[in-house]
Each structure stands twice: as C-alpha cells, then as structure tokens.
C-alpha positions as CSV (number, residue, x, y, z in Angstrom):
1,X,-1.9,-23.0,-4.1
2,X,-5.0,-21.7,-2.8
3,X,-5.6,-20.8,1.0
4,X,-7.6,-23.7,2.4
5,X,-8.0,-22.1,6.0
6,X,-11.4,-20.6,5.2
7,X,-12.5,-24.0,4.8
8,X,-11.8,-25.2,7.8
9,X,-14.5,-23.9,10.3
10,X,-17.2,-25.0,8.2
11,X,-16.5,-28.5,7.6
12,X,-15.2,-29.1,11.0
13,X,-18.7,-27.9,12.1
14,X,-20.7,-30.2,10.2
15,X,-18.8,-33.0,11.2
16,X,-19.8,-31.8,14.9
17,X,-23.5,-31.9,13.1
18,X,-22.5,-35.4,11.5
19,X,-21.5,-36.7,15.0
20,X,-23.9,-35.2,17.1
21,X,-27.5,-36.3,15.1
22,X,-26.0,-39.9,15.0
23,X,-26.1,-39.9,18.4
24,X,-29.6,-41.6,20.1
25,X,-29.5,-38.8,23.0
26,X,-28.3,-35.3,23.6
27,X,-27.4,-33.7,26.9
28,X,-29.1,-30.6,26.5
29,X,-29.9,-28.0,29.9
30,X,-33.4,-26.8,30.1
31,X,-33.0,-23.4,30.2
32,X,-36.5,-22.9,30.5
33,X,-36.7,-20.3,27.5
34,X,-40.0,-19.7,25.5
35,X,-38.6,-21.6,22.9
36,X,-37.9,-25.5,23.1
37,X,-34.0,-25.2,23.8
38,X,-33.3,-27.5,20.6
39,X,-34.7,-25.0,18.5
40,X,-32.7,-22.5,20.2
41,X,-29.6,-24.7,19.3
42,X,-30.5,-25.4,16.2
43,X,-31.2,-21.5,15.0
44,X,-27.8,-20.7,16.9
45,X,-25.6,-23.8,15.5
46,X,-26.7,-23.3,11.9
47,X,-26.7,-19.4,12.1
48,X,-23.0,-19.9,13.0
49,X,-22.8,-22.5,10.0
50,X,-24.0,-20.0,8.1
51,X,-21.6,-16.9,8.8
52,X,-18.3,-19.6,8.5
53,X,-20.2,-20.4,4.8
54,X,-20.1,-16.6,4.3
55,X,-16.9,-16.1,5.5
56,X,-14.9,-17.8,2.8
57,X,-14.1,-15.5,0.5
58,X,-15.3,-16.6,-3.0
59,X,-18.9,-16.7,-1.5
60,X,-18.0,-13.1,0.2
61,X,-16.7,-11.6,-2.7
62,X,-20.3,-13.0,-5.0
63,X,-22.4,-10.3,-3.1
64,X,-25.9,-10.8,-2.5
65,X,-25.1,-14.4,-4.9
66,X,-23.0,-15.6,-2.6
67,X,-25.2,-15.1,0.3
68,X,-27.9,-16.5,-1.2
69,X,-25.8,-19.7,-1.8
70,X,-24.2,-19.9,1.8
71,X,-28.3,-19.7,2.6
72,X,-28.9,-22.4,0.6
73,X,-25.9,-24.8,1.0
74,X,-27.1,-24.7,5.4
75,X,-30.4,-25.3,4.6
76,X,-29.9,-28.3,2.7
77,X,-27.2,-29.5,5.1
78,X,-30.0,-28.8,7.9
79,X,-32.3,-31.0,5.4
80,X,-29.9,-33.9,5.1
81,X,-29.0,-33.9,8.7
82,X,-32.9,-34.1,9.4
83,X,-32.8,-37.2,6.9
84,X,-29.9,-39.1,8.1
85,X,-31.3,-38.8,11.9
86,X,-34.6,-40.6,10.3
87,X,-31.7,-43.6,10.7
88,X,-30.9,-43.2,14.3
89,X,-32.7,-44.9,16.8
90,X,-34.1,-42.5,19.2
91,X,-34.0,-39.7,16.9
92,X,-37.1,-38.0,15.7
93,X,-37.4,-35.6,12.4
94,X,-39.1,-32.5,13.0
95,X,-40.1,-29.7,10.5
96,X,-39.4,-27.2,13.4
97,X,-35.7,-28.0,13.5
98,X,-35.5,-27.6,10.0
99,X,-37.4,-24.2,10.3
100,X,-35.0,-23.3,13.1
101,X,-31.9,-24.4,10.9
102,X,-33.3,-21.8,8.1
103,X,-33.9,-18.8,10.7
104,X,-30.7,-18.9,12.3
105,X,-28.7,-19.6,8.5
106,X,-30.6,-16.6,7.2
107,X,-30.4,-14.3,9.5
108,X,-26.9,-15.1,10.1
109,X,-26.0,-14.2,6.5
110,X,-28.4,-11.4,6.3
111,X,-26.3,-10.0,9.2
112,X,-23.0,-10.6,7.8
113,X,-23.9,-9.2,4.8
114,X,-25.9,-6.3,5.9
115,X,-24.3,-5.4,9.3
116,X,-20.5,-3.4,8.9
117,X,-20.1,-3.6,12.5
118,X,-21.0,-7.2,12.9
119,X,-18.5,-8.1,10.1
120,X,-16.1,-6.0,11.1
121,X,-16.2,-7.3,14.8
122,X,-15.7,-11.0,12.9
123,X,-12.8,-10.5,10.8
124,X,-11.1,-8.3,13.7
125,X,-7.7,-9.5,14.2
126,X,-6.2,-8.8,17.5
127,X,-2.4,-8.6,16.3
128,X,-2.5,-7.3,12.9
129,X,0.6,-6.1,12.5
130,X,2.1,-9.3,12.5
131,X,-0.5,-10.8,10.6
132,X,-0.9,-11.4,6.9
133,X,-4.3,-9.3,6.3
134,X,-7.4,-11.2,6.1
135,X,-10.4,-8.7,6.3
136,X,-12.9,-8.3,4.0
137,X,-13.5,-5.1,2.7
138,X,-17.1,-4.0,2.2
C-alpha cells in the first residue's frame, strides 16, 4: 500500500486556502512592510505550498520535471483560488496575488531543489534512530 503521509500537508493546506478566500474578510496585521502584507502572505503561503508539492516523493524523485510540475500544479491552484473568490462577496481578484502566488511557488521549489542545506534542514528528523528513514537523498 503506498505511503499517503506525503500527501497530507499539501491538501490540508489548500483546504486552509479553500476556507480562507471564501471568507468576505481577513484579519490581517499591518506590518507596515514595502510590500502590501497580502502579497507578502500570498508569496509566503504558496511558497510553502510549493515546497510540501515538492516534498512528496514521486515529484522529488522526477528532477528538474518534477519541479517544474509542483511549479505548475501552485500556480494553477493560486489561479483557481483567484477565480473562486470572484464568487465571494467582498472579495476582489487581483493579478498581483496571483503574481505573488507564482514568486513564492517558484522560488520555493527552485530552493528545494537547488539548495542542499535548505532541503536538508527540511527533511531533518530530530530522532532518527527510532524513525523509519524518510530523507531524500540528492
């Protein structure tokens, strides 16, 4: 039976997407940044949406393939979210959120897939020895 744990980080995280753009407001801090903070949270949240994509390791184990697909598979998730909250009263789309969902999804699999020490640092597991191993080797 095939390990379905990898699985679970990225579809529990777009159904926190799912829930949060059907909602008609956000409690978001102004953290008076440069950038808007919703663009901030959108390059972070999807950037993190990204790496779990990556992390499963079929897409992993594809290479440059695989990365290209994790890219892909946030950015139209980011698309579709920017849809559905077209249906949301209060809700506007924006073609900066969507830019922002891009950045942070392909930086964040450029990173994994470029950066040892960044991956490394991810698949770390603080009691291995008792633990069936689940790095990925590069």
């Amino acid at each position: 039976m095939p390990e379905k744990r990898p699985f679970f980080w990225p579809f529990t995280l777009m159904a926190c997407i799912f829930y949060a753009s059907g909602q008609s407001s956000l409690a978001t801090p102004d953290l008076n940044f440069i950038l808007p903070t919703d663009k901030l949270g959108h390059f972070l949240v999807f950037g993190l949406l990204a790496t779990f994509v990556m992390r499963i390791p079929k897409m992993y184990l594809l290479g440059w393939k695989g990365a290209l697909a994790s890219a892909l598979i946030v950015i139209a998730y980011g698309a579709l979210d920017e849809w559905r909250q077209s249906f949301t009263i209060g809700r506007v789309v924006e073609l900066n959120d969507l830019i922002a969902d891009a950045l942070g999804a392909c930086i964040a699999v450029l990173a994994y897939k470029t950066w040892s020490t960044y991956r490394n640092w991810l698949e770390w597991t603080p009691f291995k020895r008792f633990c069936k191993d689940t790095t990925l080797s590069t």
